[in-house]
C-alpha positions in Angstrom: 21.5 18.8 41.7 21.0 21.1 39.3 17.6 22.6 38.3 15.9 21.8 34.6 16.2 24.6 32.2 12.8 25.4 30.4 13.1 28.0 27.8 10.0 30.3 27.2 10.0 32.4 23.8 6.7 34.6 24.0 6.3 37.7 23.4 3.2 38.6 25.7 4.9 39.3 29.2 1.6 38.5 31.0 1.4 35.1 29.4 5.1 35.2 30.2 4.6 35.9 33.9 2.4 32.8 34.2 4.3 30.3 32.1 7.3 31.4 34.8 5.4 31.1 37.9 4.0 27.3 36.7 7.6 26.6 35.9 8.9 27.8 39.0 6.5 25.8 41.2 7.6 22.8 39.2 10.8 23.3 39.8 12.5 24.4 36.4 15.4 27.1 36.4 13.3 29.3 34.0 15.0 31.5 31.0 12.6 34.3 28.6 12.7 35.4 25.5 11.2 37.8 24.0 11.9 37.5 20.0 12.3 35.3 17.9 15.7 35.6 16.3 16.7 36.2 20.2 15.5 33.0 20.9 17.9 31.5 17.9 20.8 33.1 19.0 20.3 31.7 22.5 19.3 27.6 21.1 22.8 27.8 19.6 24.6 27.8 22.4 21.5 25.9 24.9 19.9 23.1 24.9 16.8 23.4 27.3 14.8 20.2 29.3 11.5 21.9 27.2 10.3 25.3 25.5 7.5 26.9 25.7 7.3 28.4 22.1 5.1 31.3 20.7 4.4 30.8 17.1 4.0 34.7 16.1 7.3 36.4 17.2 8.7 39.2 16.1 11.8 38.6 13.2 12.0 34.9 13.6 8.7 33.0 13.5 7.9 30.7 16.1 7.5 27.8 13.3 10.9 28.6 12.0 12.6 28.0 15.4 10.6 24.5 16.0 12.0 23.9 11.9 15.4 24.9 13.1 15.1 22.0 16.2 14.1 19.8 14.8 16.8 19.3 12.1 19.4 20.1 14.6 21.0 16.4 15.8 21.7 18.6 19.4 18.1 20.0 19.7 15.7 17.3 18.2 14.8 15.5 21.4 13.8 18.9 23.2 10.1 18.6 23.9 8.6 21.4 22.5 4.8 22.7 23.7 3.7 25.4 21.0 1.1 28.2 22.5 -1.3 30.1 20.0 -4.5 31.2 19.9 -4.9 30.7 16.0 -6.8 27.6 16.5 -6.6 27.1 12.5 -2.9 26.5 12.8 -2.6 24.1 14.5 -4.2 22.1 12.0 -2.0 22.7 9.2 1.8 22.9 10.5 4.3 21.2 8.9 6.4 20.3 11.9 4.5 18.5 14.6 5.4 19.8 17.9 5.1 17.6 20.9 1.8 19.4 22.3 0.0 22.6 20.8 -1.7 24.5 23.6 -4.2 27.0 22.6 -4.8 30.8 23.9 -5.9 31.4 26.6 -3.9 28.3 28.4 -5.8 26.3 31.1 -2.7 26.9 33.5 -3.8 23.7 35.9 -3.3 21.8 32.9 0.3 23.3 32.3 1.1 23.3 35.5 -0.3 19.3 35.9 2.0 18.9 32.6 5.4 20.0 33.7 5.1 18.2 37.2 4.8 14.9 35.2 7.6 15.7 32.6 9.9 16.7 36.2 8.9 12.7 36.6 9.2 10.9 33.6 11.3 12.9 31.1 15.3 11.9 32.8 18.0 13.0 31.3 18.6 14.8 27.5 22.1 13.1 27.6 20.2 9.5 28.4 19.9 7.1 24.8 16.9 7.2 23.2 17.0 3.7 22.0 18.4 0.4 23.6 21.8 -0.5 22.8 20.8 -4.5 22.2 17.3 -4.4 20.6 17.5 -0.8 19.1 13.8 -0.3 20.1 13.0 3.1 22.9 13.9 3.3 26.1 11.3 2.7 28.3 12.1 6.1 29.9 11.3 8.0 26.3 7.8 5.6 26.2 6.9 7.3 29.2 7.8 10.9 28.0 5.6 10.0 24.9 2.7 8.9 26.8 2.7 12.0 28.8 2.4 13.8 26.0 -0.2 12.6 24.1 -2.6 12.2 27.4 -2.3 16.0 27.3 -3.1 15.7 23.8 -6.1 13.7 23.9 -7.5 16.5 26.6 -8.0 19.3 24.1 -7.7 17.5 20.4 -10.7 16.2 18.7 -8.9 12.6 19.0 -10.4 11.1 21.9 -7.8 8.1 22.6 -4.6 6.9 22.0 -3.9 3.1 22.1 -1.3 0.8 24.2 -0.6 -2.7 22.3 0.8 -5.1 24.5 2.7 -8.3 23.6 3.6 -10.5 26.6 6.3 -12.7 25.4 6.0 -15.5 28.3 9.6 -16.7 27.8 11.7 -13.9 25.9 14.4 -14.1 27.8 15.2 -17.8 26.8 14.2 -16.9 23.1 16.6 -14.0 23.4 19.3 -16.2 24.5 18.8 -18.4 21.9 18.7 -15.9 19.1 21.8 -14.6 17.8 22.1 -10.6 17.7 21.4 -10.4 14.2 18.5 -13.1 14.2 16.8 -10.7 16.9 17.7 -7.6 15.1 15.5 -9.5 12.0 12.7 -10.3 14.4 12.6 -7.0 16.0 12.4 -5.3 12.7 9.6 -7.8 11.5 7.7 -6.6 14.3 8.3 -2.3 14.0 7.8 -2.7 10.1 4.2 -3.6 11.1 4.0 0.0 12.7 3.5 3.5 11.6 7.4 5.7 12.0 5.5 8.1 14.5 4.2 4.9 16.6 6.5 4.2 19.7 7.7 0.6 20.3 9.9 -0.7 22.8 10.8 -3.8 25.0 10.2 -3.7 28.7 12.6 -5.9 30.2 11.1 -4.7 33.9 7.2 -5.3 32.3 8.3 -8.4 30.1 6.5 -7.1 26.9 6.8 -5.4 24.1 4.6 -2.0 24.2 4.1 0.1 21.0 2.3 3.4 21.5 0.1 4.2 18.9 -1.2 7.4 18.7 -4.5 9.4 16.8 -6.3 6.1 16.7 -9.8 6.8 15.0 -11.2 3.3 16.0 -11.2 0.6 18.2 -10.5 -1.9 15.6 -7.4 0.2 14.0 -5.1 -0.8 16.6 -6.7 -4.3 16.7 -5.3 -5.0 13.5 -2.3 -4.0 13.8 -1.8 -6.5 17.1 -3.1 -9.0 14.3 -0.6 -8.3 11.6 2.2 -8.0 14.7 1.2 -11.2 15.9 1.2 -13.0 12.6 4.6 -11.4 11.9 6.0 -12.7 14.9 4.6 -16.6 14.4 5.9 -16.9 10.8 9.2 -15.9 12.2 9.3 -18.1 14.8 8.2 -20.5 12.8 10.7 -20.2 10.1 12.7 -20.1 12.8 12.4 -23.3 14.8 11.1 -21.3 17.7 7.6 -21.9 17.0 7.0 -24.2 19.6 6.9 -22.9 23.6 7.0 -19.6 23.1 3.3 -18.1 23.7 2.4 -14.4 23.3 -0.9 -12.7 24.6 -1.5 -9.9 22.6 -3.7 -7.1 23.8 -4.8 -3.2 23.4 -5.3 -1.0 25.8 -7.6 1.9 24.7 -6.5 5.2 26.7 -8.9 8.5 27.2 -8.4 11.5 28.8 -9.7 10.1 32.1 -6.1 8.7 32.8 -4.1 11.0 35.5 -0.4 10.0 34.2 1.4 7.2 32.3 1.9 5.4 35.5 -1.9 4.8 36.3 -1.8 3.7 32.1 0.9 1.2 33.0 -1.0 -0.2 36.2 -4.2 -0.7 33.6 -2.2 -2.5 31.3 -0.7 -5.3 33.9 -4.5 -5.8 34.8 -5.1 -6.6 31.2 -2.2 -8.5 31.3 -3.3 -10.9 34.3 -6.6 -11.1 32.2 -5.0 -12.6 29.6 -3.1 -14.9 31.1 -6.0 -16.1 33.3 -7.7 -17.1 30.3 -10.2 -14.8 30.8 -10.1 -13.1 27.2 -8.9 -14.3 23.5 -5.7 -12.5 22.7 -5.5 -9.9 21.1 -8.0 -8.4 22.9 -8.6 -4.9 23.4 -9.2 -3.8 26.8 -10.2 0.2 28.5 -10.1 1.7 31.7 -14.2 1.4 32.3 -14.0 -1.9 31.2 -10.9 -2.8 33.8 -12.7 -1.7 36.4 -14.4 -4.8 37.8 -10.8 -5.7 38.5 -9.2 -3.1 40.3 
């Protein structure tokens, strides 16, 4: 099988000689470059697993090549982690990259990083997006969630929130529904969400999960499982599908404390069985300390 090609534009070749030891271990075939119109010459005909970008370079800024990605259809989906040590610019770049590490780099936490992303990122060349539902693959939620658990680690947002809708019989509603009567519910429910939020249907889980990132309060996320499940009554309702189907709604508030998106997942199925035990009011927002009476 062949290796994982990470892609490391820096300039420093210290820094350079760690990010390609961490990479190694993790098990990435490792290319470096040096400069930053180098580093444009060589996207154009590559498309990396991840890059490890630099943002001062020499001729080519390191914000001009993430600009460059992201408005290429070949080179958007690229996870990009941007490393400076000008902590004021991270705060002010026009094009978000995935994570922003900042100088000098906590190299357990890189190295914790890419070992995740070896498990959860897949293929480049794997869709997005579901065919049927056009909601994310439940393979990109995961990739997102990795991310912004490394996020939460180092920004000065403290938690990111899972909302969880447990559709108790979606797969009869589904049936019933004609494609484009659950194309109109579906985008009922992801008009309720911010474009950067994350939503997709779990067919292995049996819920709906929307990732919502930057949260500043517990009650943010809240309301947005209030409008969602309001939403999805009135069309139901309007529908004729009102009665029989139930949805629990619920939030799962996630810190820094989580290892990986896998230990995230096994929280939320506890909040899940909560629900459904009648042991909390959907929605109901739920955390790791508070989950773990139950584990």
């Amino acid at each position: 099988m062949n290796k994982p090609i990470a892609l490391i534009v820096e300039d420093d070749r210290d820094i350079v000689a760690l990010f390609r030891h961490v990479l190694d271990i993790a098990g990435y075939q490792t290319e470096i470059v040096l400069d930053g119109k180098d580093a444009m010459e060589r996207l154009a005909t590559m498309r990396p697993h991840i890059v490890l970008l630099d943002l001062q370079l020499p001729r080519v800024s390191g914000l001009e090549i993430m600009e460059y990605m992201r408005s290429d259809e070949r080179l958007k989906r690229v996870p990009v982690v941007v490393i400076t040590a000008y902590a004021p610019l991270s705060e002010s770049l026009p094009v978000e990259p995935d994570l922003l590490l900042l100088k000098p780099v906590d190299i357990a936490q890189l190295s914790n990083l890419v070992q995740r992303l070896q498990t959860t990122q897949g293929s480049l060349d794997e869709p997005t997006r579901d065919p049927v539902t056009g909601l994310y693959t439940l393979s990109f939620f995961k990739l997102r969630a990795t991310f912004s658990l490394e996020r939460i680690k180092q920004s000065s947002f403290r938690r990111f929130g899972v909302l969880f809708a447990n559709v108790l019989d979606m797969n009869s509603l589904s049936s019933s529904l004609e494609k484009r009567e659950l194309q109109v519910f579906l985008r009922r429910l992801t008009d309720q969400f911010r474009p950067t939020d994350t939503m997709v249907w779990s067919s292995e889980y049996q819920m709906f999960l929307t990732l919502i990132e930057e949260i500043t309060s517990p009650e943010a996320p809240l309301r947005i499982a209030i409008r969602v499940r309001e939403s999805m009554n009135r069309f139901l309702g309007e529908n004729g599908y009102g009665l029989g189907v139930r949805v629990n709604f619920g939030v799962l508030l996630c810190d820094s404390e989580y290892s990986d998106s896998e230990a995230i997942f096994r929280d939320i199925e506890l909040a899940r069985e909560r629900l459904m035990a009648g042991e909390y009011t959907s929605p109901a927002i739920f955390d790791r300390e508070m989950l773990d009476q139950y584990r």
